[in-house]
PyMOL Python script that loads the backbone (N, CA, C, O; Angstrom):
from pymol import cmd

cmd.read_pdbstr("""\
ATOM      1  N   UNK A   1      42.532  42.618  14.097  1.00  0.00           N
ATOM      2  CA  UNK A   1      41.515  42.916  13.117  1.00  0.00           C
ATOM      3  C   UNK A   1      40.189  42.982  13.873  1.00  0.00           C
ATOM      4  O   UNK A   1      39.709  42.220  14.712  1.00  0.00           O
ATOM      5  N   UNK A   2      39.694  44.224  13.280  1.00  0.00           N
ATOM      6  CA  UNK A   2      38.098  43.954  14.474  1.00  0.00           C
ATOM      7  C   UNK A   2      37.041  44.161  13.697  1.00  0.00           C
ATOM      8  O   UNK A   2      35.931  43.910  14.167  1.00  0.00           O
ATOM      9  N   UNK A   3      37.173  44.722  12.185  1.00  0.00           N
ATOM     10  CA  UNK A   3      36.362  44.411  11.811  1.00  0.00           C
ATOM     11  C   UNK A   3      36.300  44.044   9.781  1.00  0.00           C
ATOM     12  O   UNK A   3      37.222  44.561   9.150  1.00  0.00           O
ATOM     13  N   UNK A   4      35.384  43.314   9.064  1.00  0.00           N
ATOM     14  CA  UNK A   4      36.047  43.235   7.640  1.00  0.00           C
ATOM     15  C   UNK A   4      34.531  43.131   6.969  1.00  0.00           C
ATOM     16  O   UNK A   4      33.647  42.367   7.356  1.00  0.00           O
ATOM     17  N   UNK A   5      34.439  44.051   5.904  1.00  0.00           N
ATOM     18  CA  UNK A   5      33.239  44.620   5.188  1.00  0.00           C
ATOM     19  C   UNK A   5      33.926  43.994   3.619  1.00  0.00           C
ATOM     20  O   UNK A   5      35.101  44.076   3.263  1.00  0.00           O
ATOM     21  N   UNK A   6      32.820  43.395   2.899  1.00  0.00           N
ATOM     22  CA  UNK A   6      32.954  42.158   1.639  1.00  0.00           C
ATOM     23  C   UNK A   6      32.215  43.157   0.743  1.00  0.00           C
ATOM     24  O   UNK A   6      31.340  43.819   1.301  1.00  0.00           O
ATOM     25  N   UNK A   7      32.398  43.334  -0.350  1.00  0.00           N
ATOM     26  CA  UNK A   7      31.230  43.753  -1.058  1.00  0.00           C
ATOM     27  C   UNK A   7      31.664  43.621  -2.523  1.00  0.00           C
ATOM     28  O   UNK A   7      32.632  44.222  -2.990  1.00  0.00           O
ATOM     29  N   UNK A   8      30.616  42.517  -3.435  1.00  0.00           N
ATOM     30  CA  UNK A   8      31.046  41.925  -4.546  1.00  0.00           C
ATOM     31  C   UNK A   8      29.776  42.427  -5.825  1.00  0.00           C
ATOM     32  O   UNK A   8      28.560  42.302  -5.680  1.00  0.00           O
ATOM     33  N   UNK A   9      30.549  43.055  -7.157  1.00  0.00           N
ATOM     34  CA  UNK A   9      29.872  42.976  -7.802  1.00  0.00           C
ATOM     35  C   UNK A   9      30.380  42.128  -9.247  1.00  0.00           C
ATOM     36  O   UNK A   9      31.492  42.257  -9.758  1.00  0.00           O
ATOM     37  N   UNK A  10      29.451  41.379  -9.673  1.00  0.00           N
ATOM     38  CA  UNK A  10      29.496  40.447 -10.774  1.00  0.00           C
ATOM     39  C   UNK A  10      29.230  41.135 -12.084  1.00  0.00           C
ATOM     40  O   UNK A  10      28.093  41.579 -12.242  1.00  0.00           O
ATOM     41  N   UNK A  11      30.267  41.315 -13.218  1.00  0.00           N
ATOM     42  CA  UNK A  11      30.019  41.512 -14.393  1.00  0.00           C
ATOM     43  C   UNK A  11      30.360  40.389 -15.172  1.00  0.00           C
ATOM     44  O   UNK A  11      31.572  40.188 -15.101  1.00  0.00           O
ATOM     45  N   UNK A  12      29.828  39.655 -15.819  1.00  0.00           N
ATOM     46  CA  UNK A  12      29.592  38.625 -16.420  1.00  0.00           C
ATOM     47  C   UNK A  12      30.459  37.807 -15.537  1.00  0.00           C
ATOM     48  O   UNK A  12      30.315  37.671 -14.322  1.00  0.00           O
ATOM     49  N   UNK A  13      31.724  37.077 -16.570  1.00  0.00           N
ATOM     50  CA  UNK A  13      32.073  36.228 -15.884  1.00  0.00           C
ATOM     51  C   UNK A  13      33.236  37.117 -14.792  1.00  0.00           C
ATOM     52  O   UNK A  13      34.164  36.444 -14.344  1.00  0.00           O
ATOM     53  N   UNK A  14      33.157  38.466 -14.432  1.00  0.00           N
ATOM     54  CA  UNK A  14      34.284  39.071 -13.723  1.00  0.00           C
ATOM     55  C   UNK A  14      33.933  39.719 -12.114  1.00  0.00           C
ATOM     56  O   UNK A  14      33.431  40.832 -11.951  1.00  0.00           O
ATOM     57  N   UNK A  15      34.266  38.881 -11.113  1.00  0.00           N
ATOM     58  CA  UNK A  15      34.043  39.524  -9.860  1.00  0.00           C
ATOM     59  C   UNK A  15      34.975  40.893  -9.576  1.00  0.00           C
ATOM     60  O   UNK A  15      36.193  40.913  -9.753  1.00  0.00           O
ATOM     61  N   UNK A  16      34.199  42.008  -9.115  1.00  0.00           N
ATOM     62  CA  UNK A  16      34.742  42.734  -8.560  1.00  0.00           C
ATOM     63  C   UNK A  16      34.670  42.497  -6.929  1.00  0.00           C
ATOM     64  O   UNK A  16      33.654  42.159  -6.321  1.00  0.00           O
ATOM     65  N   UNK A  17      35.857  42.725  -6.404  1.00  0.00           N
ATOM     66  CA  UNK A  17      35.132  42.738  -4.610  1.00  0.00           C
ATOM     67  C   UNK A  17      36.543  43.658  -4.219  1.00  0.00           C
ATOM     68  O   UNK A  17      37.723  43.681  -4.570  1.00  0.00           O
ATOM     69  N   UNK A  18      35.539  44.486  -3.149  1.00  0.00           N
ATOM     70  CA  UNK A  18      35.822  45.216  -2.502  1.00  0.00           C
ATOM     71  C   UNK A  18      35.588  44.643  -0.880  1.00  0.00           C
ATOM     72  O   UNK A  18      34.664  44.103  -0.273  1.00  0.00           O
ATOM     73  N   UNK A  19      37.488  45.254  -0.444  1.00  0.00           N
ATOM     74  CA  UNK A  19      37.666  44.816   0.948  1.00  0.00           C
ATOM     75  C   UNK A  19      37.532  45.742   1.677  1.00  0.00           C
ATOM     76  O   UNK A  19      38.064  46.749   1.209  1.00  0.00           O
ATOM     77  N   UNK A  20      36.809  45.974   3.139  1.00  0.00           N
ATOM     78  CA  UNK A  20      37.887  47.071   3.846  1.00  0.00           C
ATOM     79  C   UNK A  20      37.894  46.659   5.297  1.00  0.00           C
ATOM     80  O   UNK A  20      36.840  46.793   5.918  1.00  0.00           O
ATOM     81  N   UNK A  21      38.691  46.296   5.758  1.00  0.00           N
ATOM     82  CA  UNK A  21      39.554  45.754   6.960  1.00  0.00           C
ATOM     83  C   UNK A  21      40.007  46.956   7.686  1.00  0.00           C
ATOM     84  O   UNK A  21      40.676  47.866   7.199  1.00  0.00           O
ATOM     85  N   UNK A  22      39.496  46.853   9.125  1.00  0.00           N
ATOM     86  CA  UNK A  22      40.139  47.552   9.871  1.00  0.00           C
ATOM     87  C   UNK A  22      40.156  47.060  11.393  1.00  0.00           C
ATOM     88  O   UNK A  22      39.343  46.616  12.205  1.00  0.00           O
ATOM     89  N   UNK A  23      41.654  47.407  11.340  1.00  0.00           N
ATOM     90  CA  UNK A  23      42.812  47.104  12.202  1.00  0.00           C
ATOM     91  C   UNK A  23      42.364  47.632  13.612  1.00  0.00           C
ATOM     92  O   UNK A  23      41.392  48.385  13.554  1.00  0.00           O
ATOM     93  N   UNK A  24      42.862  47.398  14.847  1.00  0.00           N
ATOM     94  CA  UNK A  24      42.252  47.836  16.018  1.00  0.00           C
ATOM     95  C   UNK A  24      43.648  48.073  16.875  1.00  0.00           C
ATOM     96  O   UNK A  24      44.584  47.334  16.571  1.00  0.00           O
ATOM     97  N   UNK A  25      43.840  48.967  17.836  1.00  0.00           N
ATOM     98  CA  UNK A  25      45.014  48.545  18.848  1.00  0.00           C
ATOM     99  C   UNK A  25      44.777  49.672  19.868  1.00  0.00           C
ATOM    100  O   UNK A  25      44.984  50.877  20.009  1.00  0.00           O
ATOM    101  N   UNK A  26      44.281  48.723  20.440  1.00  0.00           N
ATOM    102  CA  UNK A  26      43.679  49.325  22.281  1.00  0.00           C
ATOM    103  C   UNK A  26      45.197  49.264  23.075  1.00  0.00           C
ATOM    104  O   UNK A  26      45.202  49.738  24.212  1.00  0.00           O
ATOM    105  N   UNK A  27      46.151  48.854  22.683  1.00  0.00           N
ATOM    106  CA  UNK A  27      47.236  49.355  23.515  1.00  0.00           C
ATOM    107  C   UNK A  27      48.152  50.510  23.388  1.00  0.00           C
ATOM    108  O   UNK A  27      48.371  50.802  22.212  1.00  0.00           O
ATOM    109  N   UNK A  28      48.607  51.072  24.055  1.00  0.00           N
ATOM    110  CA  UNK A  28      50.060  52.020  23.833  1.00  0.00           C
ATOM    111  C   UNK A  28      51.099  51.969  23.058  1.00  0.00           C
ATOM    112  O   UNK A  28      51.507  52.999  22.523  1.00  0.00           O
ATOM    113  N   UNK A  29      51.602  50.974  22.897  1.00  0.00           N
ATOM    114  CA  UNK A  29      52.584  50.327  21.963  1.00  0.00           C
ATOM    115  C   UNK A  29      51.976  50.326  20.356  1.00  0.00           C
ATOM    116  O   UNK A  29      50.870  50.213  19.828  1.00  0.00           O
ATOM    117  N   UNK A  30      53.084  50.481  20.010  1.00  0.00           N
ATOM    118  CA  UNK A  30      52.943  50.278  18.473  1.00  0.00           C
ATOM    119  C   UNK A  30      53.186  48.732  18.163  1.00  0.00           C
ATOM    120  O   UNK A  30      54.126  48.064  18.593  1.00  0.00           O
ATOM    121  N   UNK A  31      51.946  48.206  17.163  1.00  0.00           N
ATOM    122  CA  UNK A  31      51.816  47.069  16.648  1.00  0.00           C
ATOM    123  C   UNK A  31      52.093  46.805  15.132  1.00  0.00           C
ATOM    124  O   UNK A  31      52.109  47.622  14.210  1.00  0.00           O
ATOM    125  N   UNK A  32      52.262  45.739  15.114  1.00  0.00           N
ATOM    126  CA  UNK A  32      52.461  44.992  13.779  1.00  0.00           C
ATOM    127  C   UNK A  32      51.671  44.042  12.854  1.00  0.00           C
ATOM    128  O   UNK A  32      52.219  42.941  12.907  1.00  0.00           O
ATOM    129  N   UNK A  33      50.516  44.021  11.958  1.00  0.00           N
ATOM    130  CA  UNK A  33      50.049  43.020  11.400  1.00  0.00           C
ATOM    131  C   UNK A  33      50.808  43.102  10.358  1.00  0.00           C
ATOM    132  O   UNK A  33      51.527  44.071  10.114  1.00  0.00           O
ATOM    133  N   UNK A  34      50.615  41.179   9.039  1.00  0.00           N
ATOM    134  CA  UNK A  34      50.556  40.892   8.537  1.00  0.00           C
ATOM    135  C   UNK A  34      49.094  40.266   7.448  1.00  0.00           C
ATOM    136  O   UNK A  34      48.613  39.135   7.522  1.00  0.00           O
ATOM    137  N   UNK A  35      48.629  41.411   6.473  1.00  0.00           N
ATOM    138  CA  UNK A  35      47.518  40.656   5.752  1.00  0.00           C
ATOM    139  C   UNK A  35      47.927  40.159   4.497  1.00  0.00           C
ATOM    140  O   UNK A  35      48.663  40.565   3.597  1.00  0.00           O
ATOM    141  N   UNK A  36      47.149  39.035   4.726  1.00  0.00           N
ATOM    142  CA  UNK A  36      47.478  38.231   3.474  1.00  0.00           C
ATOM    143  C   UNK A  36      46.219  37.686   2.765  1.00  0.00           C
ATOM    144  O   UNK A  36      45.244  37.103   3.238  1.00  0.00           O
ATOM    145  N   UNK A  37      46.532  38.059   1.431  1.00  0.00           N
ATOM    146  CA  UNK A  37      44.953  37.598   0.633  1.00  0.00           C
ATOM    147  C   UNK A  37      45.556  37.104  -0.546  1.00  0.00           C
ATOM    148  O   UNK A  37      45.871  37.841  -1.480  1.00  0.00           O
ATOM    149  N   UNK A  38      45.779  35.500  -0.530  1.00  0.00           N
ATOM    150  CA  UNK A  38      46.153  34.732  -1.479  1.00  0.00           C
ATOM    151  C   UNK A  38      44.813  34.905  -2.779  1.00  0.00           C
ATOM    152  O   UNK A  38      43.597  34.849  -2.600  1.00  0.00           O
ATOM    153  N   UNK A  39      45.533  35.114  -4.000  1.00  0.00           N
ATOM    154  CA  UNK A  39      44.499  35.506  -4.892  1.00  0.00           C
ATOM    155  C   UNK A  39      44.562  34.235  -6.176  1.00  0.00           C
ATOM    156  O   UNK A  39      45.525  33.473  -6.260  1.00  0.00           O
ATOM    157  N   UNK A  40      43.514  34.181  -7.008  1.00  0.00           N
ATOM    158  CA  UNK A  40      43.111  32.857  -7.366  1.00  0.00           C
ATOM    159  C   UNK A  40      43.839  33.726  -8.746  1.00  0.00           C
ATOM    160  O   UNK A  40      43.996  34.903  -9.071  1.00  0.00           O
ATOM    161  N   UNK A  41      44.241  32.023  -9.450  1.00  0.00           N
ATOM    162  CA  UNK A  41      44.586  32.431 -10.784  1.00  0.00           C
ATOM    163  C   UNK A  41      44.077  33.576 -11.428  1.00  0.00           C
ATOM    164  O   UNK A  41      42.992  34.100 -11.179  1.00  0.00           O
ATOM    165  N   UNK A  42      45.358  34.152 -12.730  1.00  0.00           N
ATOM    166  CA  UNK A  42      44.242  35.354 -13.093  1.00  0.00           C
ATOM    167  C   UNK A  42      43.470  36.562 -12.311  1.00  0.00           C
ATOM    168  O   UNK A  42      42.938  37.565 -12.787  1.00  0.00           O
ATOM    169  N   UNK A  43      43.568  36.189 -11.129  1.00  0.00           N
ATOM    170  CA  UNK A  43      43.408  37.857 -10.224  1.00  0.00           C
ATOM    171  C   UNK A  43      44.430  38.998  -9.926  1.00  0.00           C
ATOM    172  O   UNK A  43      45.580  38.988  -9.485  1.00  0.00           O
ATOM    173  N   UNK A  44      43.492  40.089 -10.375  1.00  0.00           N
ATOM    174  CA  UNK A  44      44.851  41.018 -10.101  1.00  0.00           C
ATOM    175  C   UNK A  44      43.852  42.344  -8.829  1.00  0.00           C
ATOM    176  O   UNK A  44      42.655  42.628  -8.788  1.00  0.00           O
ATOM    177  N   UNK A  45      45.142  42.893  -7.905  1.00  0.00           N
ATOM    178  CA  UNK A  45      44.718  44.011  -7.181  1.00  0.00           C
ATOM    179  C   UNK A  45      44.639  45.076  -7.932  1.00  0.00           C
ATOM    180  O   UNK A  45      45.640  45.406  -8.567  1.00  0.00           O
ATOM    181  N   UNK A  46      43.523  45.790  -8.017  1.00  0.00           N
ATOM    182  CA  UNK A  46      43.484  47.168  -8.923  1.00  0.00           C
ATOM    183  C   UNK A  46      43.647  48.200  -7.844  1.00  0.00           C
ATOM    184  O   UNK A  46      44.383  49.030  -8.377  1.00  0.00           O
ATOM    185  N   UNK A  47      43.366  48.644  -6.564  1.00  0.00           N
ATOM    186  CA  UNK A  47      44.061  49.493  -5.473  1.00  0.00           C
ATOM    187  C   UNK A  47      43.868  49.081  -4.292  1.00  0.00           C
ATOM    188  O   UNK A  47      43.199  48.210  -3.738  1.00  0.00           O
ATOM    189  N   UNK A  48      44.830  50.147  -3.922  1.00  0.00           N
ATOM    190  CA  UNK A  48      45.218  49.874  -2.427  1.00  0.00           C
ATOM    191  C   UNK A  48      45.296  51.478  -1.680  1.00  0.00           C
ATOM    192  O   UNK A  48      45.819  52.491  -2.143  1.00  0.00           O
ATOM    193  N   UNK A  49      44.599  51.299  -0.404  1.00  0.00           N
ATOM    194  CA  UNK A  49      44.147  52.556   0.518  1.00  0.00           C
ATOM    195  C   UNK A  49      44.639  52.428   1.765  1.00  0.00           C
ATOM    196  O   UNK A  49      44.675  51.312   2.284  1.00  0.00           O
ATOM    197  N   UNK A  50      45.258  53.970   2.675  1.00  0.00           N
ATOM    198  CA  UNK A  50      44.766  53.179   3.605  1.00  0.00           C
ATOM    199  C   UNK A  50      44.079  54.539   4.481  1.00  0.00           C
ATOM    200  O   UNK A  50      44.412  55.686   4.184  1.00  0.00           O
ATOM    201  N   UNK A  51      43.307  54.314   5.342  1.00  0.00           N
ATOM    202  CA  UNK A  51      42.673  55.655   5.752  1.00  0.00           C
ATOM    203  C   UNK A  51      43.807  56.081   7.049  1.00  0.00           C
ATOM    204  O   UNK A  51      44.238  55.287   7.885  1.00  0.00           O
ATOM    205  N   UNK A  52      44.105  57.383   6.960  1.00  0.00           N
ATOM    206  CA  UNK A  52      45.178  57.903   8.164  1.00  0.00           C
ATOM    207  C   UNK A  52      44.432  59.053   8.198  1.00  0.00           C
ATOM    208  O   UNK A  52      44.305  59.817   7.241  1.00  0.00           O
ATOM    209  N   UNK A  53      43.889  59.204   9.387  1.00  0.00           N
ATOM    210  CA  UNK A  53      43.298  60.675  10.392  1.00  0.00           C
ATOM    211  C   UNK A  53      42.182  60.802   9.488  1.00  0.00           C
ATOM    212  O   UNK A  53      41.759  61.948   9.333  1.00  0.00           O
ATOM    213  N   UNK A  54      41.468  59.625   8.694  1.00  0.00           N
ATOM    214  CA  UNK A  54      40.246  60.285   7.960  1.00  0.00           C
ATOM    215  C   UNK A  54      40.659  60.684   6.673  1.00  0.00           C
ATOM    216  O   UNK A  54      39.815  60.654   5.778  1.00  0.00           O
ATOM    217  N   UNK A  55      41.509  60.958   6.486  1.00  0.00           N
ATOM    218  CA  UNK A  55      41.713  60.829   4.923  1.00  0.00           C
ATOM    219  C   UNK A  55      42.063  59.719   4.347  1.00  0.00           C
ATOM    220  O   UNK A  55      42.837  58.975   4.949  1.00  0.00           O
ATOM    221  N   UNK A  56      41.446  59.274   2.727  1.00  0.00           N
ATOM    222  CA  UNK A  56      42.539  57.812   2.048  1.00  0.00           C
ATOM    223  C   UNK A  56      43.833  58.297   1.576  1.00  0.00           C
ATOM    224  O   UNK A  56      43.986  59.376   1.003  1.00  0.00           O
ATOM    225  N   UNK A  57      44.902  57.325   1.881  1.00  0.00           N
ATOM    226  CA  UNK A  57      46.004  57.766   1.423  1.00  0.00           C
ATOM    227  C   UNK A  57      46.444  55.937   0.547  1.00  0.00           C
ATOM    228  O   UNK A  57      46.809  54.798   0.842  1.00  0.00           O
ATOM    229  N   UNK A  58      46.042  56.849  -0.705  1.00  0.00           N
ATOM    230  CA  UNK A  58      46.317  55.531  -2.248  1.00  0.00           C
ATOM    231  C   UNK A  58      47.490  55.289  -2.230  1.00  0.00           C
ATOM    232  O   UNK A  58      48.292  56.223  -2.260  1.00  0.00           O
ATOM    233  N   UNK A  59      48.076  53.470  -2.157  1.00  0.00           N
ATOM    234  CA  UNK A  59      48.788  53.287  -2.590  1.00  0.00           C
ATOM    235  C   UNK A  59      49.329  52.931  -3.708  1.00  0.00           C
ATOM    236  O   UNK A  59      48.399  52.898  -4.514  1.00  0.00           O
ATOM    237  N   UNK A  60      50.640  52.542  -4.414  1.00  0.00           N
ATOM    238  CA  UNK A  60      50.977  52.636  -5.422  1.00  0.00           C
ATOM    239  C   UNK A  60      51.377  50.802  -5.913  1.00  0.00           C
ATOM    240  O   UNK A  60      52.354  50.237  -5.422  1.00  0.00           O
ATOM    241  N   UNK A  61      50.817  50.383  -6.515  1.00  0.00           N
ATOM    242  CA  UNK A  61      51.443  49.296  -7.059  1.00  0.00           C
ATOM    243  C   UNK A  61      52.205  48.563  -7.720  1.00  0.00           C
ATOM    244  O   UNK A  61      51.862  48.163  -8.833  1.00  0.00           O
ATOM    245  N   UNK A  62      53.607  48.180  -7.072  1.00  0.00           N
ATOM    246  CA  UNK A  62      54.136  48.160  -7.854  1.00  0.00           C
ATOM    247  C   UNK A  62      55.172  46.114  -8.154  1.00  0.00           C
ATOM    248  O   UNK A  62      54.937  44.908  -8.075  1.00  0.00           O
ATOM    249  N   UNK A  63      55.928  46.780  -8.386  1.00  0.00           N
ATOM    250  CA  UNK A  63      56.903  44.989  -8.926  1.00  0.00           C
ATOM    251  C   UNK A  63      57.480  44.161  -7.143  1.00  0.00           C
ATOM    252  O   UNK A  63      57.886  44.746  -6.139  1.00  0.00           O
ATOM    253  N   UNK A  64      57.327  43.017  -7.323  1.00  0.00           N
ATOM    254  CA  UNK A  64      57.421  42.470  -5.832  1.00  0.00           C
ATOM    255  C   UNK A  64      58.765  42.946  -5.396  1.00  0.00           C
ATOM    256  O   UNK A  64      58.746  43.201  -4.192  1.00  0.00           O
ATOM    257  N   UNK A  65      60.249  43.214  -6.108  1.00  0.00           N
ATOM    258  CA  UNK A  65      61.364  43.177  -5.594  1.00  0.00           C
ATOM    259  C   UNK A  65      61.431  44.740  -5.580  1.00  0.00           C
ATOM    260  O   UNK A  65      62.423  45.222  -5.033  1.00  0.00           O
ATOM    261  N   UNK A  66      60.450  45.644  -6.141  1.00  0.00           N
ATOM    262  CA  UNK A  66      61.246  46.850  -5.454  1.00  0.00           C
ATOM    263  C   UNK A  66      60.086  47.229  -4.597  1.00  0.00           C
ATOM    264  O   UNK A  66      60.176  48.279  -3.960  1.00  0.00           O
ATOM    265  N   UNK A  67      58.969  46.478  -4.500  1.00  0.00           N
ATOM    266  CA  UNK A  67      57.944  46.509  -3.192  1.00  0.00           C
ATOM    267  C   UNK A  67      58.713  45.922  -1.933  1.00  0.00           C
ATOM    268  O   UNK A  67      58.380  46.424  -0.859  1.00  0.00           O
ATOM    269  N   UNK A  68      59.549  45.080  -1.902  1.00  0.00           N
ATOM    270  CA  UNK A  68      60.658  44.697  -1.109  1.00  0.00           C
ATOM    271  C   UNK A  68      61.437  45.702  -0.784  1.00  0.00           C
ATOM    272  O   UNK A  68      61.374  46.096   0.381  1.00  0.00           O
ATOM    273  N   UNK A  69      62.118  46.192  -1.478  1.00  0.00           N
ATOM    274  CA  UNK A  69      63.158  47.247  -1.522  1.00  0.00           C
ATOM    275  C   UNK A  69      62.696  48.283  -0.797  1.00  0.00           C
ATOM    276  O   UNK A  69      63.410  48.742   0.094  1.00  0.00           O
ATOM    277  N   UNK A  70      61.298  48.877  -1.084  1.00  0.00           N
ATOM    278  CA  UNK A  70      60.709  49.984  -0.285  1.00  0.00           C
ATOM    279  C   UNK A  70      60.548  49.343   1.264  1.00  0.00           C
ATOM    280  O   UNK A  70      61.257  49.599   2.237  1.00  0.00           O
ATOM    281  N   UNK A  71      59.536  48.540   1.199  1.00  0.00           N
ATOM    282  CA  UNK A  71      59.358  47.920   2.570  1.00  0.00           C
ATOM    283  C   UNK A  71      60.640  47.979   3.482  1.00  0.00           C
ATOM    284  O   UNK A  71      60.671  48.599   4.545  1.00  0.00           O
ATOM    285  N   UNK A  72      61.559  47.362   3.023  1.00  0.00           N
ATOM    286  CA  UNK A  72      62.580  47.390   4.017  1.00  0.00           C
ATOM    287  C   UNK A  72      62.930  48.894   4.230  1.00  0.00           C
ATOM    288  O   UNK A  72      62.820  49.230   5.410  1.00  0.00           O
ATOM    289  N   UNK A  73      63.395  50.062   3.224  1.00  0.00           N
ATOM    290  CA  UNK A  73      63.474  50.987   3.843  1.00  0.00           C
ATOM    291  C   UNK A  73      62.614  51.636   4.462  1.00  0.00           C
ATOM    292  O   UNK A  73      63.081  52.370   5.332  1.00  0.00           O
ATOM    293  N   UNK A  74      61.280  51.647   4.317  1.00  0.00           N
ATOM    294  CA  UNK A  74      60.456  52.341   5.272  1.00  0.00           C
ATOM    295  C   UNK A  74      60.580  51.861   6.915  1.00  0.00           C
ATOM    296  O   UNK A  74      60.584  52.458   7.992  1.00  0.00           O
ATOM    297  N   UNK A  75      60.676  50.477   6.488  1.00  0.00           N
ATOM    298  CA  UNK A  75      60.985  49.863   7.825  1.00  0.00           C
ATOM    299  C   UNK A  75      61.935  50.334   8.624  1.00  0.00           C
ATOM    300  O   UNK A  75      61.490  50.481   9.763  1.00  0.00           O
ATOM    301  N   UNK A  76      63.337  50.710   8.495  1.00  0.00           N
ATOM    302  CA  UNK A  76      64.534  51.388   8.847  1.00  0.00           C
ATOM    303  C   UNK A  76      64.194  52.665   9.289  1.00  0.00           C
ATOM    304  O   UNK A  76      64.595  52.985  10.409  1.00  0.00           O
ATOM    305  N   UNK A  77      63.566  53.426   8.670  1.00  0.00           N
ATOM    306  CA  UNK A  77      62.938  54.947   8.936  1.00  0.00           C
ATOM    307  C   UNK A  77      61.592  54.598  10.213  1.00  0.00           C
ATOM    308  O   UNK A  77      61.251  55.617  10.814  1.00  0.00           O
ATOM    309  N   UNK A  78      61.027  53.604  10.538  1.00  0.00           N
ATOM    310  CA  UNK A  78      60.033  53.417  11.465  1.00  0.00           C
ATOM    311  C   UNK A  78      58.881  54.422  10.926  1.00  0.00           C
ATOM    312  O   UNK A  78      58.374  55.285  11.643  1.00  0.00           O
ATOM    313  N   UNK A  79      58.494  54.176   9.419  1.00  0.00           N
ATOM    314  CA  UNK A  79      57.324  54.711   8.717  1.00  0.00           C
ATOM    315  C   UNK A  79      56.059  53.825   8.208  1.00  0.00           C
ATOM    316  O   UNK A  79      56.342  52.888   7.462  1.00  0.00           O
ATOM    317  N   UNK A  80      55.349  53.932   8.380  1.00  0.00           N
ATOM    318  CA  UNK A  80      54.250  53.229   8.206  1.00  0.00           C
ATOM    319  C   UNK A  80      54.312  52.956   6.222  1.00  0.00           C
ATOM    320  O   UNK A  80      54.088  53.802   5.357  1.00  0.00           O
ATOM    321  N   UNK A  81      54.749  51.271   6.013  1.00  0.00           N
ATOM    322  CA  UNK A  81      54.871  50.925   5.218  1.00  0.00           C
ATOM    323  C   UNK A  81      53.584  51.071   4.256  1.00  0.00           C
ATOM    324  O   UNK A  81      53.860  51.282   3.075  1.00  0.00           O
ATOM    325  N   UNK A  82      52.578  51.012   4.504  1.00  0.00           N
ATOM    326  CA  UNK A  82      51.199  51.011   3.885  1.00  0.00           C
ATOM    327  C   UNK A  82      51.628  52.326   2.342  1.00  0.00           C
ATOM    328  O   UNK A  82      50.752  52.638   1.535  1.00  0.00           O
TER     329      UNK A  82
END
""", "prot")
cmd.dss("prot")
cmd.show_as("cartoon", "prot")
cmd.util.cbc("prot")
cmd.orient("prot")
């Protein structure tokens, strides 16, 4: 991770915040992170991005066991799970 931009706006009692994290890899090899953003009661993710060659490419949100289900097959195919 090399670099992570916060940006929060407050409507009454409701935080919005916006993340954007980006990943770094000065080597040849293909790498692997894990992010994790434990979320407080009552929080939910409204989207997910990820930028490839300059464009956003939106992801889709969906139920943990067939977010599982995908993950592993993308994984098998050596496709960028994002």
């Amino acid at each position: 991770m090399s670099e992570v931009e916060a940006e929060v706006h407050l409507y009454g009692d409701v935080a919005e915040t916006t993340l954007v994290v980006t990943f770094r890899n000065d080597t040849s090899r293909d790498l692997e992170a894990v992010l994790q953003l434990p979320l407080p009661e009552g929080a939910t993710i409204s989207r997910y991005a990820l930028d490839v060659d300059g464009k956003m490419k939106e992801g889709v949100l969906v139920d943990k066991d067939k977010g599982r289900k995908a993950y592993e097959e993308v994984i098998r195919g050596r496709i960028d799970p994002g």
